[in-house]
C-alpha positions in Angstrom: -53.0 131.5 -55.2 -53.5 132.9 -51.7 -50.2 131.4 -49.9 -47.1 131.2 -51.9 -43.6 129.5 -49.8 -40.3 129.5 -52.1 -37.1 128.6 -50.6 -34.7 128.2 -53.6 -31.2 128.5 -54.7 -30.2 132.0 -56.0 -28.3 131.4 -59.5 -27.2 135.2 -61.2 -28.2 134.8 -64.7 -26.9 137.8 -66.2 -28.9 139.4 -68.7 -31.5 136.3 -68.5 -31.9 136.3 -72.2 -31.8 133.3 -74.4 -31.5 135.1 -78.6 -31.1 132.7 -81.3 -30.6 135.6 -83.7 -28.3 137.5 -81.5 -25.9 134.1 -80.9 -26.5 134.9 -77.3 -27.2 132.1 -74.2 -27.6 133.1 -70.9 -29.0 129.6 -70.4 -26.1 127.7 -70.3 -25.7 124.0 -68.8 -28.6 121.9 -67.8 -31.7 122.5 -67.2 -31.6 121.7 -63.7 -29.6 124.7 -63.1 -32.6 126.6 -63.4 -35.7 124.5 -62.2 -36.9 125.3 -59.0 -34.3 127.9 -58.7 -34.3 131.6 -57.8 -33.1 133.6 -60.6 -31.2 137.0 -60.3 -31.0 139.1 -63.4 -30.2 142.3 -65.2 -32.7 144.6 -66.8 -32.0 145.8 -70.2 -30.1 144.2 -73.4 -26.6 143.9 -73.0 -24.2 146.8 -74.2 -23.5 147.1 -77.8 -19.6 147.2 -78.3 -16.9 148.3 -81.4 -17.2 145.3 -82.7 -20.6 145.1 -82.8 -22.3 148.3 -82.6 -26.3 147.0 -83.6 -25.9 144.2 -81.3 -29.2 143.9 -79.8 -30.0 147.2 -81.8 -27.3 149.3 -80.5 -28.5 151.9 -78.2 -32.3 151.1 -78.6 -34.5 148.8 -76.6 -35.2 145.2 -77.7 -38.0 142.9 -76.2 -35.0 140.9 -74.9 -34.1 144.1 -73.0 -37.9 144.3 -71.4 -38.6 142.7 -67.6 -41.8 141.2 -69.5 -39.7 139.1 -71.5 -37.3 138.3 -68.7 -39.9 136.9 -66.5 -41.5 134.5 -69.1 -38.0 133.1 -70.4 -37.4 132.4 -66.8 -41.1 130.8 -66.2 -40.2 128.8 -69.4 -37.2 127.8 -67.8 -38.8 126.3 -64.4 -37.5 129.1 -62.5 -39.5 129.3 -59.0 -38.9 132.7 -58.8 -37.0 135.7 -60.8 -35.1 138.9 -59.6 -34.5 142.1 -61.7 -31.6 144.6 -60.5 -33.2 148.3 -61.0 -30.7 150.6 -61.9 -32.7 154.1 -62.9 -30.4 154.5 -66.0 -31.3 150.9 -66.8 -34.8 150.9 -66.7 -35.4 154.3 -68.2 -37.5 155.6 -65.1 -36.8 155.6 -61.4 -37.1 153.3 -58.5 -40.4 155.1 -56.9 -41.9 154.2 -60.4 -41.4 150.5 -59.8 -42.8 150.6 -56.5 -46.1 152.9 -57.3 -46.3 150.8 -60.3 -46.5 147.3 -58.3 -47.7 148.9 -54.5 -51.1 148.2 -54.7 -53.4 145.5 -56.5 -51.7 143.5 -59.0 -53.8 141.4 -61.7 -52.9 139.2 -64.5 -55.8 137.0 -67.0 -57.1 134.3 -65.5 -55.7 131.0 -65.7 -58.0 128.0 -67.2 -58.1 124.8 -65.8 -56.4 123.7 -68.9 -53.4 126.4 -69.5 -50.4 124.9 -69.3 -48.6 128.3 -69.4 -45.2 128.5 -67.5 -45.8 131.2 -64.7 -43.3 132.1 -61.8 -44.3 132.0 -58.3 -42.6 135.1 -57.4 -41.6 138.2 -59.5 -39.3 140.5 -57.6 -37.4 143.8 -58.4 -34.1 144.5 -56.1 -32.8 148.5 -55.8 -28.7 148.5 -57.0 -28.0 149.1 -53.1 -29.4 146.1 -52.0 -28.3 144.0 -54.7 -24.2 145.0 -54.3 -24.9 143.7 -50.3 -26.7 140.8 -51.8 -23.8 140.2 -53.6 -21.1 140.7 -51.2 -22.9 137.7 -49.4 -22.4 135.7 -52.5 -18.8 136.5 -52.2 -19.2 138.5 -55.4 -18.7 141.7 -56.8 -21.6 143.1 -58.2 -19.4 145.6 -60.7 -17.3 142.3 -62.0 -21.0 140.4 -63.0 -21.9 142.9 -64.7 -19.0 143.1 -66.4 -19.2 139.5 -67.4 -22.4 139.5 -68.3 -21.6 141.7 -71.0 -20.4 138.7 -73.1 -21.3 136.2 -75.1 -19.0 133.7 -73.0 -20.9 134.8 -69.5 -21.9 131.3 -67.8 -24.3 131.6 -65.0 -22.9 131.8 -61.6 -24.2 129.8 -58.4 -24.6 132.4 -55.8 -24.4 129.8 -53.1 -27.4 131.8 -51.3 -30.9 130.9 -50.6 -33.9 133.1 -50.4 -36.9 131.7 -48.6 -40.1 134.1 -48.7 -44.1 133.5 -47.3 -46.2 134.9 -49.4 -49.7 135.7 -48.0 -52.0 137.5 -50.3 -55.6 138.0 -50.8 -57.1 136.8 -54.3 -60.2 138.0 -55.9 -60.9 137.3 -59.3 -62.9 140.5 -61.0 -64.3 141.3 -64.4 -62.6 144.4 -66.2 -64.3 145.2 -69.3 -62.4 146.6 -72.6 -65.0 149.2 -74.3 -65.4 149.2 -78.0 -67.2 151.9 -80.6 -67.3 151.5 -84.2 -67.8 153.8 -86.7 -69.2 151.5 -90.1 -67.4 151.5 -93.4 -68.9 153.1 -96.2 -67.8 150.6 -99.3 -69.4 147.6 -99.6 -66.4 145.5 -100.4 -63.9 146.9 -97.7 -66.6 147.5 -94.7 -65.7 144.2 -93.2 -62.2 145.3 -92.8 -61.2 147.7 -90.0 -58.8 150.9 -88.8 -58.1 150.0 -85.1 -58.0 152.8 -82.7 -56.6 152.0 -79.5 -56.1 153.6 -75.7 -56.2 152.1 -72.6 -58.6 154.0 -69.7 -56.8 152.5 -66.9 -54.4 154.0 -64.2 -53.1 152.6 -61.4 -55.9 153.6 -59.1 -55.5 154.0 -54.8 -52.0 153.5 -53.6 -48.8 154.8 -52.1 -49.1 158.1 -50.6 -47.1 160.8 -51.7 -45.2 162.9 -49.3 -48.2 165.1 -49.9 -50.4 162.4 -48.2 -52.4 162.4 -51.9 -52.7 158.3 -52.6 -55.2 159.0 -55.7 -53.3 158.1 -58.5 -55.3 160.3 -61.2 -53.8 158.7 -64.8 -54.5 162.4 -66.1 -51.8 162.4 -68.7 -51.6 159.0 -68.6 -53.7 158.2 -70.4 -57.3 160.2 -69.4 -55.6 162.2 -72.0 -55.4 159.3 -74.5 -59.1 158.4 -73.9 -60.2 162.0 -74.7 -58.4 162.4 -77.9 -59.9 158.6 -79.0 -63.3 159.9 -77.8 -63.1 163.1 -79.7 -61.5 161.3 -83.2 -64.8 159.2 -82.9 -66.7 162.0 -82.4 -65.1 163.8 -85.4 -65.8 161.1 -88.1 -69.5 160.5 -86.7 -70.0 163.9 -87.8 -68.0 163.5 -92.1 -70.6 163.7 -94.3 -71.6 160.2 -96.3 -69.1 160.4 -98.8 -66.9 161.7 -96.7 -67.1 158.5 -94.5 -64.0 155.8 -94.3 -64.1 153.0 -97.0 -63.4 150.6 -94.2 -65.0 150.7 -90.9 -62.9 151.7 -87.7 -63.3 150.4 -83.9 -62.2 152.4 -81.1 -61.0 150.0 -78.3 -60.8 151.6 -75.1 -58.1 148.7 -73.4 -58.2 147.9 -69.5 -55.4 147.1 -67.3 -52.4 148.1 -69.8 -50.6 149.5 -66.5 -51.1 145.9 -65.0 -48.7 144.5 -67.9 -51.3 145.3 -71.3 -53.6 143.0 -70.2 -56.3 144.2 -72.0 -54.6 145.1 -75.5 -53.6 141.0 -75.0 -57.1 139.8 -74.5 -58.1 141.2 -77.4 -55.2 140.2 -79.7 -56.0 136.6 -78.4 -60.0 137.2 -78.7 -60.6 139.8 -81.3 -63.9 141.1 -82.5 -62.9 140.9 -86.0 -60.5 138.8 -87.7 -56.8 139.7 -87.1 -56.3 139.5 -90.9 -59.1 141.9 -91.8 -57.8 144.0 -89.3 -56.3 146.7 -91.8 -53.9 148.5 -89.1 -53.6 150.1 -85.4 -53.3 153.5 -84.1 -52.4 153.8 -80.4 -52.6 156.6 -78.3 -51.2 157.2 -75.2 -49.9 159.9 -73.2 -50.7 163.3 -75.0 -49.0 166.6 -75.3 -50.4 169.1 -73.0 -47.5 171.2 -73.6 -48.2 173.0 -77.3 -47.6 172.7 -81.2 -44.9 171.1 -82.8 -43.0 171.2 -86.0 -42.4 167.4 -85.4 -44.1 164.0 -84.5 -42.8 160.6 -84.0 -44.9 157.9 -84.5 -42.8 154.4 -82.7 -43.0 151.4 -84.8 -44.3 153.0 -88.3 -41.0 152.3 -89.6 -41.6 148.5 -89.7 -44.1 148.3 -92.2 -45.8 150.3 -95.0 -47.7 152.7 -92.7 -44.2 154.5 -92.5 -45.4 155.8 -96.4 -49.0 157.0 -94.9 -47.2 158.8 -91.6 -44.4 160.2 -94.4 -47.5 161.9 -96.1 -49.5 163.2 -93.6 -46.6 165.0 -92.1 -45.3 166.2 -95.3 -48.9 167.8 -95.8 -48.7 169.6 -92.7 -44.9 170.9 -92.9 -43.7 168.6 -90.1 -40.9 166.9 -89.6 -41.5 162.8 -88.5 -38.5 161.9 -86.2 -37.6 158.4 -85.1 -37.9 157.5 -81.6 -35.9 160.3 -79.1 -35.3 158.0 -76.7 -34.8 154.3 -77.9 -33.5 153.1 -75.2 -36.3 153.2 -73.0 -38.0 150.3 -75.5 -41.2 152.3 -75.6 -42.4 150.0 -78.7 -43.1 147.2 -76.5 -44.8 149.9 -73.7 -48.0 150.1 -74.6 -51.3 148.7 -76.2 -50.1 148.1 -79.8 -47.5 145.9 -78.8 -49.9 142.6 -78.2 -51.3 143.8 -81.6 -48.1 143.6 -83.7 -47.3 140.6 -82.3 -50.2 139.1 -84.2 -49.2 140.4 -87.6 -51.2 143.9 -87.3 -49.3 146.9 -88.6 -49.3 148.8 -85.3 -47.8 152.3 -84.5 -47.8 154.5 -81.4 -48.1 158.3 -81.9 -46.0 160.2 -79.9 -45.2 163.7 -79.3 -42.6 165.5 -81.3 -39.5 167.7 -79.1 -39.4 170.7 -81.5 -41.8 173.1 -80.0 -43.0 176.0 -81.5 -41.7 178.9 -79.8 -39.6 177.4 -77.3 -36.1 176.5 -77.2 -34.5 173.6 -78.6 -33.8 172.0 -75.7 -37.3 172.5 -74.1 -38.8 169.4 -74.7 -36.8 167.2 -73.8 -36.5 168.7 -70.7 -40.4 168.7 -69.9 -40.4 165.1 -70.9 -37.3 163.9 -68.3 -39.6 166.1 -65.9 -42.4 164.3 -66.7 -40.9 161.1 -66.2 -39.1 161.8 -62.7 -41.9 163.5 -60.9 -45.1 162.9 -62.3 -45.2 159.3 -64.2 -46.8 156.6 -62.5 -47.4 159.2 -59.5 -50.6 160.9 -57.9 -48.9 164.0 -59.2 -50.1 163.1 -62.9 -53.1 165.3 -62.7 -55.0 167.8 -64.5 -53.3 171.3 -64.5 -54.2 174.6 -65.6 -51.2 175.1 -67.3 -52.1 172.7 -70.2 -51.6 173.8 -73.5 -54.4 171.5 -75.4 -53.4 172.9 -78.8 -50.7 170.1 -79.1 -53.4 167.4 -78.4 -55.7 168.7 -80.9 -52.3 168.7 -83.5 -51.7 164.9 -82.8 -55.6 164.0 -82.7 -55.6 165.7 -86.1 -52.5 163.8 -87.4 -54.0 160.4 -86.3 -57.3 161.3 -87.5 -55.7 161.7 -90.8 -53.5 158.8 -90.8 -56.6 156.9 -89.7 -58.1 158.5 -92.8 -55.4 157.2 -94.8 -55.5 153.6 -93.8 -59.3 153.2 -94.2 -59.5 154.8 -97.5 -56.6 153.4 -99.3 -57.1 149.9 -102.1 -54.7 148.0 -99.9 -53.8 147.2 -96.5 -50.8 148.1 -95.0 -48.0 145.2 -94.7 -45.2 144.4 -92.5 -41.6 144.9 -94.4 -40.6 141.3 -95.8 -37.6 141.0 -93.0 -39.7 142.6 -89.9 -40.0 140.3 -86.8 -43.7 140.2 -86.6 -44.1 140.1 -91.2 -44.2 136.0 -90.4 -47.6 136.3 -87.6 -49.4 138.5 -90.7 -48.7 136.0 -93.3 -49.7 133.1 -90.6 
């Protein structure tokens, strides 16, 4: 709506996480300690321990951990408003990412006269500066919540502060469209089911100047390089001879608004073109190595389902080594367009670039990618440059080619492992 007024209670909610299967309640008392209410939160999962060292999967990133999740819980709990304290260790990126990320036009799919979907009416993110002075307001110690938010026995603490806020904004409702290729199956019985490609061709478009003046906000790694490598798999099976062509047919979906919160990748998971159950699996790309070969690859989520088997082969076939996710922490699974898909039940893996490259030193890698990450992502800095070396984004256009390959040609569709989280949506 244009004109948003909330004047609410703040109430710190620690992690803001409500998990069943973690024996974890931030939630505690009534639900009138929430309604209406502003609610202050951390980002992340809280720390795992001695004790329990897999608590909400040790060192890596759970959907509990996301701000995505954080926001709904508190929408489902009546909040009016929620509040995420940024720390850059705790979100995985830094604070100018946040604000390019959310400094221009923000969008969301629009609500029906009949959705009954909680929603807040203000989403907010708070540097660790601002909310230690916050908190010395409160009379608290920002340090000390923190700390007892770390346990299971953490109760929600009335900050005894309100936050009023006007919120004037201009609303336009706009079409966005998701584009779609396919690529028809060559066997008569498995045509109708499909290998799902998937890249998003958004960025965050005109926005925050740099200190460069440059407000363009380019997307050229992310993901214009995604978009190219999807563009030039299609190309590549156009051109396999007949029986050379995939038993089952495979769509290329070419997502919108995945920077505005996967928007697009969600539309479709709730309005596919083909059913969710003949959908055999999905590939995502996004953000390609421009840096050169390597003997590695990591492909985030293969190890929840069969398709682990497929990536295992394709590797072994090419003398590379599949790693699991470098940097767990930074919840990358739940990042990016396959996400909305394996939540329905559809074996879904991101390929991302390996750290071990050829001629360079160990280290190397990870070093470009923390680069990366500091100066470039989510900034108008992410731009085409000379200096790319495109022989690493023909190697992974290659690999998911194959694995694509793999997936169409095989007699059976790849499955969820029996005790996965999303195993129940597949068999629903």
């Amino acid at each position: 709506t244009e004109n948003v007024s909330v004047n609410a209670d703040l109430v710190f909610v620690g992690y803001g996480i409500d998990a069943p299967n973690q024996r974890w309640n931030d939630y505690k008392g009534t639900p009138e300690d929430y309604r209406g209410k502003i609610l202050v939160m951390l980002v992340n999962d809280p720390p795992a321990t001695e004790a329990e060292s897999n608590l909400f999967g040790g060192r890596a990133l759970t959907y509990y951990g996301r701000w995505t999740y954080k926001y709904e819980e508190a929408a489902r709990r009546g909040a009016a408003g929620a509040i995420l304290l940024h720390t850059d260790e705790s979100a995985g990126y830094p604070w100018s990412v946040v604000r390019t990320s959310n400094g221009s036009w923000r969008f969301d799919i629009a609500r029906g006269a009949n959705d009954q979907t909680p929603f807040l009416k203000m989403r907010s993110w708070m540097t660790n500066d601002a909310a230690t002075r916050m908190m010395k307001l409160a009379g608290q110690d920002l340090t000390a919540l923190r700390r007892a938010a770390a346990s299971r026995d953490f109760k929600p603490v009335n900050l005894n502060l309100q936050a009023a806020i006007d919120l004037r904004s201009e609303v336009k409702r706009v079409q966005s469209a998701n584009v779609v290729g396919i690529v028809p199956g060559s066997d008569a019985r498995l045509k109708d089911e499909y290998v799902l490609y998937t890249g998003h061709w958004d960025h965050l478009g005109i926005g925050a100047p740099n200190a460069k003046g440059d407000n363009i906000y380019n997307g050229a790694v992310d993901n214009a390089s995604g978009v190219a490598s999807l563009l030039a798999i299609a190309e590549a099976m156009t051109h396999l001879s007949q029986s050379e062509r995939p038993r089952r047919s495979v769509m290329f979906l070419f997502t919108t608004a995945e920077e505005q919160g996967l928007l697009g990748a969600e539309w479709y998971a709730r309005n596919p073109l083909v059913p969710l159950a003949k959908t055999a699996a999905n590939i995502n790309l996004d953000s390609m190595n421009i840096l050169g070969l390597t003997r590695d690859l990591s492909t985030l989520g293969a190890e929840r389902s069969t398709l682990q088997q497929v990536v295992d082969s394709v590797a072994r076939e090419r003398n590379m080594t599949v790693k699991p996710d470098p940097r767990p922490e930074q919840g990358s699974f739940f990042r990016s367009d396959h996400f909305p898909l394996a939540k329905v039940g559809v074996p879904a893996i991101s390929l991302e670039s390996g750290t071990d490259f050829v001629g360079r030193p160990a280290t190397w890698g990870e070093e470009q990618f923390r680069l990366y990450n500091t100066a470039n992502y989510h900034q108008p800095s992410d731009e085409y440059s000379d200096s790319w070396n495109f022989q690493g984004m023909a190697q992974q256009c290659e690999i998911a080619l194959a694995i694509g390959r793999r997936v169409a040609n095989a007699d059976e569709m790849p499955r969820y492992n029996p005790n996965d989280e999303f195993a129940r949506a597949r068999r629903n």
